[in-house]
C-alpha positions as CSV (number, residue, x, y, z in Angstrom):
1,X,-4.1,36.3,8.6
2,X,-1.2,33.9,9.1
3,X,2.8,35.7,9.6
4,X,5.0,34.0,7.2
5,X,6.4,31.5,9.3
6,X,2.8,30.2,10.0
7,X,1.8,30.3,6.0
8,X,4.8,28.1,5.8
9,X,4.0,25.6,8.8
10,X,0.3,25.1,7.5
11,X,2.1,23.8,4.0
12,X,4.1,21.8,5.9
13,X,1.5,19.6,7.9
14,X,-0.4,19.6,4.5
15,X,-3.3,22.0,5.6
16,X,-5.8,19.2,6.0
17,X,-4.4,17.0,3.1
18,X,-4.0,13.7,3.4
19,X,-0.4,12.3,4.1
20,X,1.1,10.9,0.7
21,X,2.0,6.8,1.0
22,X,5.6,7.1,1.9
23,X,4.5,9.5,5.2
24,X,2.3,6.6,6.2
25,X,4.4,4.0,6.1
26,X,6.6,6.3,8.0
27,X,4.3,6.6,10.7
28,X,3.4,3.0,10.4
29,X,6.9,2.1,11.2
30,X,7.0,4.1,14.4
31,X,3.7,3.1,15.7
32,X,4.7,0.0,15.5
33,X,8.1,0.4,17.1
34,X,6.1,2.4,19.6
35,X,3.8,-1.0,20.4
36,X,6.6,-3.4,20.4
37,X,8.7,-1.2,22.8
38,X,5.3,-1.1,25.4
39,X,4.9,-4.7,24.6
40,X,8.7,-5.5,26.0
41,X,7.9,-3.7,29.2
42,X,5.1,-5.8,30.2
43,X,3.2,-3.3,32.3
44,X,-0.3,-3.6,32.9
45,X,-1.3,-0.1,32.3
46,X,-1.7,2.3,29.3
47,X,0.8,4.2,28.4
48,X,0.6,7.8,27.7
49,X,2.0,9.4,24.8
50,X,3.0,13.7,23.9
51,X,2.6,14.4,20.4
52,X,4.6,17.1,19.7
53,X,3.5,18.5,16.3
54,X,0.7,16.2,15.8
55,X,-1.0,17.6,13.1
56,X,-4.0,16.0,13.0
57,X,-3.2,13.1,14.7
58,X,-2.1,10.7,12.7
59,X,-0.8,8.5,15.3
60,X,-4.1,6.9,16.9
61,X,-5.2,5.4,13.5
62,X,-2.3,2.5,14.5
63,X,-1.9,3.0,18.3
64,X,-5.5,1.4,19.8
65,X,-7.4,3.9,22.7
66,X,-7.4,1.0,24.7
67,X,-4.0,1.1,25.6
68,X,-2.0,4.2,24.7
69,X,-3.5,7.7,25.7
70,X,-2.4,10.9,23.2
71,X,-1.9,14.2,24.0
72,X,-1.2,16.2,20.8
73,X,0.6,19.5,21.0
74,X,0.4,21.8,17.3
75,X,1.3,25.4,16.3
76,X,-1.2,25.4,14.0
77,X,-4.9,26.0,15.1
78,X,-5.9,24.8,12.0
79,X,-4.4,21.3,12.2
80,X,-5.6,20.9,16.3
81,X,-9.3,21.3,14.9
């Protein structure tokens, strides 16, 4: 059984809900700040990313395999599965 502070971090990642429209627009916006920053750089390799608190990954559905590589870090077992 989850302490109290985990009870209140599954909630907060949504416990395997899907994210409402204004959180994916939200991540949207950063994935795509996060493409045109690699873009500027011009280097030839992929670029690896740390998720901190990823959930359940949101961030590959805009940033391709082919080119950024993402390591995501979560308190919540639940959320890494």
């Amino acid at each position: 059984m989850a302490n109290s502070k985990e009870a209140l971090y599954e909630q907060a990642w949504h416990g395997g809900h899907g994210y409402d429209a204004k959180e994916r627009v939200r991540l949207e916006k950063v994935c795509r700040i996060i493409a045109a920053e690699a873009d500027a750089r011009e280097v030839a390799t992929d670029y690896e990313l740390l998720d901190v608190g990823c959930g359940v990954g949101p961030l590959r559905e805009w940033l391709p395999a082919e080119r950024f590589r993402i390591t995501g870090v979560d308190l919540s077992a639940q959320a890494v599965e």
